[in-house]
N, C-alpha and C positions, 0 to 999 in steps of 0.2 A: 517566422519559424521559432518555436520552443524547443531545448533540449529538455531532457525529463534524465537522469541519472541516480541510478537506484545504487545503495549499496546497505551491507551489515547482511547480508545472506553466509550460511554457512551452515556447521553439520553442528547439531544439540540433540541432546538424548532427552527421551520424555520426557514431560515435567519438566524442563529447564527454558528458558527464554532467550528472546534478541529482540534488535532492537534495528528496524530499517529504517533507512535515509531515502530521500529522495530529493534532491536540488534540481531547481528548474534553473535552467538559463535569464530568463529575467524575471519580473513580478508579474505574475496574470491570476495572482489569487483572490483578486475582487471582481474578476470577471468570469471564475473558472469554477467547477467542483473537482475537488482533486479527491485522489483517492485511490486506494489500492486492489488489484484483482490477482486473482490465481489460477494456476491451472496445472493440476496432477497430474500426473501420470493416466493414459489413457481416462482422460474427464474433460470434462467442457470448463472454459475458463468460468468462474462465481466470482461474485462480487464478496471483496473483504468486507471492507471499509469504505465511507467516505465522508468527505469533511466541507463543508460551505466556507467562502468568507466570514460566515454571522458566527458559522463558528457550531452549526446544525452537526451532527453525527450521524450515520447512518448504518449498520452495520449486519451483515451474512449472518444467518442461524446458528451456523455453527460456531460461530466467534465470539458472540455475543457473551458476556461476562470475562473472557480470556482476554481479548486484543483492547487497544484502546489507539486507536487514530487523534494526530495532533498536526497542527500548525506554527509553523516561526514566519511570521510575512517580511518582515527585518532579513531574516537567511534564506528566505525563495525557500523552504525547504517543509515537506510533508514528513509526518515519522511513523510510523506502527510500529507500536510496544506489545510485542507478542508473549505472552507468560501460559504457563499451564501447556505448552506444546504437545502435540499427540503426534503421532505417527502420520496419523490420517491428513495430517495438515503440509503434509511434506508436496512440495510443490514450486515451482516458477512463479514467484512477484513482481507483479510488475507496479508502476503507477502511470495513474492516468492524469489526464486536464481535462477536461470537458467544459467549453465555454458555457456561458452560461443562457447565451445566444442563439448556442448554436452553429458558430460560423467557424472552431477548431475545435480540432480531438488530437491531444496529443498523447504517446506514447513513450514509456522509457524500454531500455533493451532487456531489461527483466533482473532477479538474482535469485539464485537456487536457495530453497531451506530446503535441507534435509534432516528430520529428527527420525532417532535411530529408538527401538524397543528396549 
């Protein structure tokens, strides 16, 4: 079992940025796609971000040019650098692990962004 621990969630006015953490309990990032999702207010969770061992990107429409998904494999630890914040984007983060196998999916408890107009 993995822990996944999200934090750097909090309240930012448009246009302004953060910056999320996410530390896994051990290293599984050369077996894993890790990666961040969301889910607003009355909306289906989307894919933010995500990132490969190789070091691939992947990233949601609407994020694209704003967000930038990274790795520390030394810190167990995934980051989104969120910049240009909109309203729209206000929602629960979470990160995920997804082996790369297929044989675990793991889950962190989420952290709220809230950007304000």
């Amino acid at each position: 079992q993995v822990q996944l621990v999200e934090s750097g969630g909090g309240l930012v006015q448009a246009g302004g940025s953060l910056r999320l953490s996410c530390v896994a309990s051990r290293n599984i990032f050369s077996i894993a796609v890790l990666g961040w999702y969301r889910q607003g207010p009355g909306k289906q969770r989307e894919l933010v971000a995500t990132i490969t061992s190789g070091g691939s990107t992947k990233y949601g429409d609407s994020v694209k040019g704003r967000f930038t998904i990274s790795s520390d494999n030394v810190k167990n630890t995934v980051y989104l650098q969120m910049n240009s914040l909109k309203p729209e984007d206000t929602a629960v983060y979470s990160c995920n692990a997804a082996a790369i196998l297929g044989h675990f999916n793991y889950w962190g408890q989420g952290t709220q962004v809230t950007v304000s107009s």
